[in-house]
N, C-alpha and C positions, 0 to 999 in steps of 0.2 A: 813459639817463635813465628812472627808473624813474616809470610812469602808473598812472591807474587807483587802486583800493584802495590800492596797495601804497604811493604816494604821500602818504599820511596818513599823520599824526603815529605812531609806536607805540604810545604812551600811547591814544590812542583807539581802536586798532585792537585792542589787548587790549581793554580795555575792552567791544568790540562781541563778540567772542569770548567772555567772559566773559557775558557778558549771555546770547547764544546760546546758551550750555549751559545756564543757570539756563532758559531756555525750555522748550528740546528736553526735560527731565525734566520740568518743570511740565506742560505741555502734552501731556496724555492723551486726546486725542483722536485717530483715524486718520485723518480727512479732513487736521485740521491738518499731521500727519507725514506722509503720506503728499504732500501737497504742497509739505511743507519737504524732505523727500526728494528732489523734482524739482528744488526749486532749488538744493540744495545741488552734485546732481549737473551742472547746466548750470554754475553757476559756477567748479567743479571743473576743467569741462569747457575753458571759458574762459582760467583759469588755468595750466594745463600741459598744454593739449590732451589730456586726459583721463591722462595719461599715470599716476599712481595710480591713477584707477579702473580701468585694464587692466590693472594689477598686482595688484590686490587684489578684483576683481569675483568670483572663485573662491568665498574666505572670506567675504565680503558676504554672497553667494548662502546659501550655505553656514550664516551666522548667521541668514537670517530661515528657513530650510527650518524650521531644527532650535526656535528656538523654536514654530512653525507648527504642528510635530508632538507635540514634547515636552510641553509646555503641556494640549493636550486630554487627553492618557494620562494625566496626572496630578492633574490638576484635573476633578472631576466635580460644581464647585458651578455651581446654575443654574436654569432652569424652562425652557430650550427646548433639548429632546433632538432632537439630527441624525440619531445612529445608534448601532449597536452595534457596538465592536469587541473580540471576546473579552471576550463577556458586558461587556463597562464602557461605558457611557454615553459617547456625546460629545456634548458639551453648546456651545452656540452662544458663551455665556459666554466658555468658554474658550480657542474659536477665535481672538475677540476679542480677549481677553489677550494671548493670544500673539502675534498679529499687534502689537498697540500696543508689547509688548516687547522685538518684533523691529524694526520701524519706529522706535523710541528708540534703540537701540543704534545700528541703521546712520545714524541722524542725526548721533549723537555722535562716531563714525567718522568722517565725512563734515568734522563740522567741523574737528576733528583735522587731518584730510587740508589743510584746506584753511589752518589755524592755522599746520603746517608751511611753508605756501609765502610766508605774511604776515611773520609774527614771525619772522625767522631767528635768528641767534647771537649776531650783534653788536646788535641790536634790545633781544632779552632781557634784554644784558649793559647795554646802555644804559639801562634799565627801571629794575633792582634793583640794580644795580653799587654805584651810590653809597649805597643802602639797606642792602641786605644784602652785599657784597661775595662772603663765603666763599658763603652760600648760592646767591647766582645763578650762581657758577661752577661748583659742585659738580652743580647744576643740568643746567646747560648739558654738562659733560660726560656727565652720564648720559643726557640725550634723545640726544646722539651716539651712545652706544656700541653701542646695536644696527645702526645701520646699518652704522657703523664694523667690528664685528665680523663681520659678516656681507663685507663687501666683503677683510679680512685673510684671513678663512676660503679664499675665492675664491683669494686669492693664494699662500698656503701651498699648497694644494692641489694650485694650477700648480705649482709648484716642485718638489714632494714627489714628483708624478707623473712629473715630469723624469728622478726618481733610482729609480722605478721603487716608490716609495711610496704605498699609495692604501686607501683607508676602503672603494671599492666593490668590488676582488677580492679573492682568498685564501681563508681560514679565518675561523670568527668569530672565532678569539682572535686570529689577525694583524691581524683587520680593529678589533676592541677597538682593540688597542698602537698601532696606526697611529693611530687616534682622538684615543688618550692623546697620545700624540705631537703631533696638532697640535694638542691644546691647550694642552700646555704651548710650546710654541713661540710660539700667541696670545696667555698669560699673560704669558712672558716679554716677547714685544716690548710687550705695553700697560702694563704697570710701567716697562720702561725709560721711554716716553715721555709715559709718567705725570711721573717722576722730573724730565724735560725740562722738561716743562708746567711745571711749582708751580716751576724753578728759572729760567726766564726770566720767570714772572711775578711772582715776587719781586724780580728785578736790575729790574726796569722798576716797580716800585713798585706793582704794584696790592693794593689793600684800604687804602694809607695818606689819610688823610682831607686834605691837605694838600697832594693833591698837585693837576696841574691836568690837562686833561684836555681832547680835542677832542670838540667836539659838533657832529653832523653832519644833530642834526634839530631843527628849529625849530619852536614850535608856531605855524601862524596862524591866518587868519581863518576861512578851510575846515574846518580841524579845530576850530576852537570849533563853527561851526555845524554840524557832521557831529555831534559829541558831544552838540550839544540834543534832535537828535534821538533818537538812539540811548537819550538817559535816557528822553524823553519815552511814544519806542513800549515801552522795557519798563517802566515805569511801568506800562503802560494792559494791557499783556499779563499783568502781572503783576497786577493788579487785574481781570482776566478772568479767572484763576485762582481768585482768590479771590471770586469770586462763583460759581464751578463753570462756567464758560461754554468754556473750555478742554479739561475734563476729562471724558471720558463715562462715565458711569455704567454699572456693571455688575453691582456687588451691591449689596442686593437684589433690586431689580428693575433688568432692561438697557433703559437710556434708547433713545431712537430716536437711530441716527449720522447721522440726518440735520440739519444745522442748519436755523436758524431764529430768528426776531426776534434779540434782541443779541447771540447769539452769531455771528452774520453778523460785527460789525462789530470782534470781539475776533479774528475768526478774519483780520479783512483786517490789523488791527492789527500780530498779530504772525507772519502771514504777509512785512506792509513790512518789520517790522524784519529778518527771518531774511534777504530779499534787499536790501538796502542796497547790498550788494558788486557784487548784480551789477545794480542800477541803477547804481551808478557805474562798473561797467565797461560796459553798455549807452550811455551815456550818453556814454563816450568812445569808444566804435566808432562811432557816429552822428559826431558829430566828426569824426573821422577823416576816412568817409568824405564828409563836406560840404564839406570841405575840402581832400579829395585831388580831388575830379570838380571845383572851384572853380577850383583851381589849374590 
């Protein structure tokens, strides 16, 4: 039985996801990222026992270095110079850029990561099925296919190795044709069961408007009131935006990162909204444990 987030309706659980990424870009300020970052990663955490983020913490890394560095060498708009490197200017400015650009992206990852573990397949397909039918499948198979290819890649590779076929020794040109080789092999078997796919989803009727069809999630009380709020906080987030209370300033002149009067109250705002998830998975581990030392 599934708890927690995961337990809400889809339709509001995109929805919250949705709303979160409208955020994470709005919200240019680094205090705010920088501590939706944390919670993105705690809930992450929560969720599969980090198990994404030790897959991916490499490239994470990796993405905020390179904005960190990139950004100052190219950008020399500002009024407070740090230093010089090869004769160019780096400028405080652009530190800051960089960092909020790099703290955006890994939000937006983050939510991804964690969109993956919410919304699965048949979620999606429950979503837009009846909506858009061709488009939500056509969907649904492409967010598959990199994982999917990547895991066939694995297996070909076993095999091929078996017969004394492999991409990591030889010649480059051996190593090329072997390449070629298993991709045409990857091609081949994903057209075949491409061919599969579209023919039993045809014999089983789907995309016909008429047809009927089990529904496995119900919308109720919890997810109405989860949804009010969810409008409510990005509502309020999104009107801290538009008063710049979100956003720090940096040209012409770079505003002070520290908060202060109502941007306090925009930042706790849509700081609630970004953790929702993991108040509600907080809130069922307290449970839990109330109830297991009870018993």
């Amino acid at each position: 039985m599934k708890r927690g987030f995961s337990s809400f309706h889809p339709l509001t659980c995109f929805l919250y996801y949705v709303g979160a990424l409208v955020i994470v870009m709005l919200g240019q300020h680094p205090a705010f990222l920088l501590s939706t970052v944390l919670v993105l990663i705690v809930f992450n955490i929560i969720q599969e026992k980090g198990g994404g983020l030790i897959r991916w913490w490499g490239a994470y890394a990796t993405l905020i270095i390179f904005f960190l560095v990139l950004t100052p060498l190219i950008n020399h708009r500002g009024t407070h110079l740090l230093f010089y490197f090869r004769d160019n200017p780096v400028m405080l400015e652009a530190v800051i850029q960089g960092m909020i650009t790099g703290l955006s992206l890994l939000c937006l990852l983050l939510v991804f990561l964690s969109y993956n573990q919410i919304i699965t397949a048949d979620k999606f397909l429950f979503l837009f099925a009846r909506v858009l039918p061709q488009w939500a499948l056509l969907t649904m198979l492409a967010m598959r296919f990199v994982p999917l290819f990547r895991r066939r890649l694995v297996e070909i590779d076993r095999v091929q190795q078996s017969k004394g076929v492999s991409v990591k020794t030889g010649s480059l040109k051996q190593r090329i044709k072997n390449g070629l080789l298993f991709v045409q092999i990857l091609l081949t078997w994903s057209l075949e069961e491409g061919i599969q796919t579209a023919d039993s989803m045809k014999a089983r009727g789907y995309g016909l408007k008429k047809r009927s069809r089990y529904t496995p999630y119900h919308f109720q009380l919890k997810d109405g009131l989860l949804l009010v709020i969810i409008i409510l906080f990005f509502s309020l987030s999104v009107a801290g935006w538009a008063l710049g209370d979100l956003v720090l300033e940096i040209q012409p002149m770079l505003e002070s990162p520290l908060l202060s009067g109502r941007e306090w109250f925009f930042y706790v705002v849509g700081l609630l909204y970004m953790g929702i998830p993991l108040c509600i998975e907080g809130r069922e581990w307290v449970l839990w444990r109330f109830w297991r030392y009870k018993i």
